[in-house]
C-alpha positions in Angstrom: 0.0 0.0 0.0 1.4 3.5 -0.9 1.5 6.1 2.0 -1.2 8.7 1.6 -0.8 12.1 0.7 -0.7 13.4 4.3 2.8 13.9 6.0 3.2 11.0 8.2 3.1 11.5 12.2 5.7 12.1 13.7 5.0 9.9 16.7 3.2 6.4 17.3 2.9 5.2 20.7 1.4 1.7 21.1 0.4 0.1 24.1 2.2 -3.2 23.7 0.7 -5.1 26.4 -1.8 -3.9 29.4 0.0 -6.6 31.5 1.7 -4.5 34.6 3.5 -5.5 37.7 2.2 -2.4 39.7 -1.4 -0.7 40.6 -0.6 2.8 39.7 -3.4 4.9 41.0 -3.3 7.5 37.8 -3.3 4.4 35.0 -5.3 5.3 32.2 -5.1 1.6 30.7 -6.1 0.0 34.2 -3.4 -2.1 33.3 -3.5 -5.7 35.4 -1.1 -8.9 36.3 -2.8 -10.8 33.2 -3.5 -10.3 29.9 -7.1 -9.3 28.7 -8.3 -11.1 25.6 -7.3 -9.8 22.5 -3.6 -8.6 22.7 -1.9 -8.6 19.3 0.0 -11.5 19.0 3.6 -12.3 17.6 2.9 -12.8 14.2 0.6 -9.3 14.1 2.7 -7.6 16.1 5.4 -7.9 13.3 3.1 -7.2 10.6 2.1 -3.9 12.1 5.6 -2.6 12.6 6.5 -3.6 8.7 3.4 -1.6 8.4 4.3 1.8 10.1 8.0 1.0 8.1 6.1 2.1 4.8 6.0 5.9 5.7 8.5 7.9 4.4 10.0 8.9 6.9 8.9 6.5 9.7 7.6 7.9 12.7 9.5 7.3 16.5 8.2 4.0 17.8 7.2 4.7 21.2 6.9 1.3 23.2 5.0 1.7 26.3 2.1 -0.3 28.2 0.9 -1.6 30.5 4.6 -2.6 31.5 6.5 -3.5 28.6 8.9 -5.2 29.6 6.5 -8.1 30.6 6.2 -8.7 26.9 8.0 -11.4 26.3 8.8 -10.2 22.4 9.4 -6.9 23.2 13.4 -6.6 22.3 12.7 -9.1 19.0 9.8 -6.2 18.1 12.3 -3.2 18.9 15.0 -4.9 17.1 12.8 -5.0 14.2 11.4 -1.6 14.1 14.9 -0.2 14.8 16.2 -2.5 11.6 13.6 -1.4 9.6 14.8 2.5 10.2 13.0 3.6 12.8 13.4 5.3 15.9 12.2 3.3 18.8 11.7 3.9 22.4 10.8 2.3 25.2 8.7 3.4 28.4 8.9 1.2 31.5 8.3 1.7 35.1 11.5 1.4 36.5 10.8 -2.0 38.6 12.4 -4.3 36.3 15.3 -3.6 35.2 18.4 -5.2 36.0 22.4 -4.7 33.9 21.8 -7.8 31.2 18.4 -6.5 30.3 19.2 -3.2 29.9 22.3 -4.4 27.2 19.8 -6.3 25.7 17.4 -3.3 25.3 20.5 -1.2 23.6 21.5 -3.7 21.4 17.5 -4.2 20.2 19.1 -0.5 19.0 16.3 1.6 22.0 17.7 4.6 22.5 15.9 6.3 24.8 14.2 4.7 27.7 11.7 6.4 30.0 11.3 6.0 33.5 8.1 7.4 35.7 8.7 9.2 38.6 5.7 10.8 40.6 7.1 11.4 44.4 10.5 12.6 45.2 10.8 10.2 47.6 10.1 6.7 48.6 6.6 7.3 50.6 5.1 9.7 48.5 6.2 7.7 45.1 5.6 3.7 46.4 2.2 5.2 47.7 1.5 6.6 44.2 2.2 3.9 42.1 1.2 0.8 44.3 4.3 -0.8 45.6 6.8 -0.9 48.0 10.0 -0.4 46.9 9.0 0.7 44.1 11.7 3.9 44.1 14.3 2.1 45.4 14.2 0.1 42.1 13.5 3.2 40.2 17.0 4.3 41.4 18.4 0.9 41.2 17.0 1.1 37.4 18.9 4.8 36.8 21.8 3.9 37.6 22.0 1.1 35.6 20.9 3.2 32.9 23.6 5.5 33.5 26.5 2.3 33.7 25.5 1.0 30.3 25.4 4.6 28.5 21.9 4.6 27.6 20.0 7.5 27.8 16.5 7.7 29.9 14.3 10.3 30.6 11.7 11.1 33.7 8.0 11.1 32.9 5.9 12.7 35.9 2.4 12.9 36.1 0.9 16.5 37.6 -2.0 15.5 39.7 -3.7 17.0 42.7 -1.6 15.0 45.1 2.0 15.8 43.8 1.9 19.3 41.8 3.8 20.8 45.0 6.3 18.3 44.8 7.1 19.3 40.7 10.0 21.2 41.1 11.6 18.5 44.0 10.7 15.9 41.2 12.6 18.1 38.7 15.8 17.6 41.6 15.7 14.0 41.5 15.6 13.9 37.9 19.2 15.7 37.7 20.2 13.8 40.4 19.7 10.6 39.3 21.0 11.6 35.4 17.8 11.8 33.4 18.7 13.8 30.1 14.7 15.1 30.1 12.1 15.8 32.4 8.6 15.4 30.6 5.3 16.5 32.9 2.0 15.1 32.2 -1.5 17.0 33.6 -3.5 14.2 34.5 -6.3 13.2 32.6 -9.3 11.8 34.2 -9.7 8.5 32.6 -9.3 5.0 34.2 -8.3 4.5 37.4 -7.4 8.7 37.1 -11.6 9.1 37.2 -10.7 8.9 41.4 -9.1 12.2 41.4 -12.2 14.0 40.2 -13.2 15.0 43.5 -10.3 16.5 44.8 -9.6 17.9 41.7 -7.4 21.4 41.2 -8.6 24.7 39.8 -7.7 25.8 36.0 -5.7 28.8 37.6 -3.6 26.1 39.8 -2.4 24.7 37.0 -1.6 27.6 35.2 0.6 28.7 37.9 2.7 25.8 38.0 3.1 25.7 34.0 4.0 28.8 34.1 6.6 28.0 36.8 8.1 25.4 34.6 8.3 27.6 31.8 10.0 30.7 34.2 12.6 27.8 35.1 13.1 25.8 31.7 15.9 28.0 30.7 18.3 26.9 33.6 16.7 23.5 33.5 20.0 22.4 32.0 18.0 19.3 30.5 15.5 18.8 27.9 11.6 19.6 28.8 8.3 19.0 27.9 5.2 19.3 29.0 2.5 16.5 27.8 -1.3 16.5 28.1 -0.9 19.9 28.4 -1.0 21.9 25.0 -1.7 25.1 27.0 2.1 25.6 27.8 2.5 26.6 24.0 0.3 29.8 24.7 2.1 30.4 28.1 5.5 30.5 26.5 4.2 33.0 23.7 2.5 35.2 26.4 5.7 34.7 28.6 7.9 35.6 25.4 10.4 32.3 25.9 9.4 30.4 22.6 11.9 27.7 22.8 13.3 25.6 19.7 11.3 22.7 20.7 8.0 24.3 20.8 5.3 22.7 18.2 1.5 22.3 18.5 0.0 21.5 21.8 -2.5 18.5 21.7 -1.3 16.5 19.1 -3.9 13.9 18.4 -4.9 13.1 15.1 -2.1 15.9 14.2 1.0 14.0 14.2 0.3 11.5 16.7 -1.4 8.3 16.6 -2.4 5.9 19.8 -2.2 1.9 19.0 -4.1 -0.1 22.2 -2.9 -3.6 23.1 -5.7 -4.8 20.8 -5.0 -3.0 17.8 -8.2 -0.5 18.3 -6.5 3.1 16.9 -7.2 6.0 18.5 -5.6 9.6 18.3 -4.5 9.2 22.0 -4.2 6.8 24.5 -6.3 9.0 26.9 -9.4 9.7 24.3 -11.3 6.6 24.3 -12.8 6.8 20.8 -11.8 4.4 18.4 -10.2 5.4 15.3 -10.1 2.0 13.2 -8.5 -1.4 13.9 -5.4 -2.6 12.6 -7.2 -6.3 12.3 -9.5 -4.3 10.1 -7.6 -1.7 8.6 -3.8 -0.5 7.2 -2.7 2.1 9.6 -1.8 4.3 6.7 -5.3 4.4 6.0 -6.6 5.1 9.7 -4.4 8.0 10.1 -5.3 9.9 6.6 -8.6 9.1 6.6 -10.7 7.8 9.5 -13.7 10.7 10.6 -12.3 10.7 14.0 -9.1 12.4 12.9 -10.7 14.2 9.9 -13.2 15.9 12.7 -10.0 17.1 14.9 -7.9 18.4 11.9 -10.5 20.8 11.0 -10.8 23.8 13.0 -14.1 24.7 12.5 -15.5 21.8 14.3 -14.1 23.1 18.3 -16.5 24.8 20.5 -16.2 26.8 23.5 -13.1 28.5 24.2 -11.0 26.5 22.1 -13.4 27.0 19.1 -13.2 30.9 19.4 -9.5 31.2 20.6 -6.1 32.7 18.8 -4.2 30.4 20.0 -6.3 27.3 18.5 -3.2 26.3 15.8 -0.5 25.8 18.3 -2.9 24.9 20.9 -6.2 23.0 20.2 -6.7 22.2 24.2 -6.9 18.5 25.6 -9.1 16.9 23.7 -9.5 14.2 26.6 -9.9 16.2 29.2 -12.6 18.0 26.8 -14.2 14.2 26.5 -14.3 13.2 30.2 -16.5 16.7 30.4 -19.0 15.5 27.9 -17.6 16.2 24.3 -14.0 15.8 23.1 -14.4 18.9 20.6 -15.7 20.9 23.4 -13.8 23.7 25.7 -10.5 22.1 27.7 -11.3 22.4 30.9 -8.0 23.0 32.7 -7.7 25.9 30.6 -8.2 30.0 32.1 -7.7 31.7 28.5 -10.2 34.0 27.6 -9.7 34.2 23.6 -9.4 37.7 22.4 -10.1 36.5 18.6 -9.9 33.4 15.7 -6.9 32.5 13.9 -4.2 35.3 14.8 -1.1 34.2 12.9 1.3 33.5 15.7 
């Protein structure tokens, strides 16, 4: 099948496996110790990779779960993808790691691993992601990492519980060697619906993103903020547009979400199905499917996002906008007040 005429996404993630070894109490997958019915298996799994190899370029491979590592094919897949030319990395919770697997995982030609961090301590990070121990090994895992010369980054998730702890997170990163810090605003979806109660106002957020952004300069390590496509207004009001800066929510617009069943989505956190592989050539999906035609086209946002300037580098959560009833409605942890439609910025 020849690629379409669209520019290929930059970034696939696929949800190898929602088999986990920890009870994390933000996991949007509700990942669990065994595997539901219907995981793509082996002999898919390949096909689907020489699949995404027909864009030109290829996209980066972004392996995650679930807990990837308790796929037992996951090196032979990354090998493949990484032979096939392209870019592949893998995001794991930081449990299982030990110095032969992580040799293995450069020679499958990863190279970048992620590692999630949401406490800057032992208590507040074990109580967060359902085990004990479970920074200890995250520390164990980093300096591994750091012994074989491969290159990780922290993932954090912002939730009600830990956003005054960002900055402390942002300390152990550098401390333990991480080359990036990426922060995620929680979405409420899967076991993430508990936080709904408790949850923080627009404005909070807003403060701390704009924090991050005040800092980012002397960060001395790569950032990025994810699940939050605000943070590309706040660094044009805050005038510190950095190199890296690109559109905020980038479902449908670069991005594509693969589940552990093959059902497509724009985003792992937007539960509205795209196409499925076992159906469909992802090539296919991604040009043409009306869940991604409806959020390339502008006219189609409502609310705040539908009237606002900063729509093209912006385009607000579209899963937060879902968990509040429609996922081309206003994003909710959003304070803008648009000033007018379609300012070139």
């Amino acid at each position: 099948m020849a690629p379409g005429t669209l520019p290929p996404p930059r970034l696939v993630a696929w949800e190898t496996t929602r088999v986990c070894n920890l009870i994390c109490r933000h996991c949007r997958a509700e990942a669990c110790l065994t595997p539901p019915p219907g995981e793509l298996d082996h002999e898919e799994a390949l096909a689907f990779i020489h699949q995404l190899a027909e864009w030109s370029p290829p996209p980066l491979l972004i392996l995650s779960g679930g807990e990837p590592l308790m796929r037992q094919d996951i090196l032979e897949l990354a090998s493949l993808a990484t032979s096939l030319g392209m870019r592949a990395v893998l995001s794991t919770n930081g449990t299982l790691l030990t110095t032969e697997k992580a040799l293995l995982i450069k020679k499958a030609g990863i190279k970048r691993l992620s590692l999630s961090l949401d406490g800057p301590d032992a208590k507040s990070h074990d109580s967060f992601r359902g085990l004990e121990g479970a920074f200890d090994e995250l520390v164990k895992s980093a300096s591994i990492l750091n012994q074989v010369q491969l290159p990780f980054q922290i993932n954090s998730t912002i939730t009600p519980g830990n956003i005054g702890d960002t900055f402390k997170i942002l300390d152990v990163a550098r401390e333990l060697g991480a080359c990036a810090y990426h922060v995620f605003l929680l979405v409420p979806v899967g076991r993430a619906k508990n936080w709904s109660e408790d949850s923080l106002a627009p404005e909070e957020y807003e403060s701390t993103l704009r924090a991050l952004k005040a800092k980012e300069p002397d960060m001395a390590m790569e950032f990025k903020a994810t699940c939050a496509p605000q943070y590309q207004r706040i660094s044009r009001e805050m005038g510190l547009v950095s190199p890296r800066s690109g559109k905020g929510c980038l479902g449908g617009q670069g991005f594509m979400f693969v589940s552990f069943d093959g059902i497509v989505g724009a985003c792992g956190y937007l539960p509205i199905p795209a196409g499925d592989l076992r159906k469909s050539h992802p090539i296919e999906i991604y040009n043409n499917s009306e869940l991604f035609c409806r959020l390339r086209n502008k006219e189609n946002y409502k609310g705040n996002c539908g009237s606002c300037e900063y729509w093209n580098i912006c385009g607000g959560c579209r899963a937060r906008a879902y968990a509040e009833g429609d996922f081309l409605g206003q994003e909710p942890l959003c304070p803008h007040q648009p000033k007018a439609r379609n300012i070139a910025l």
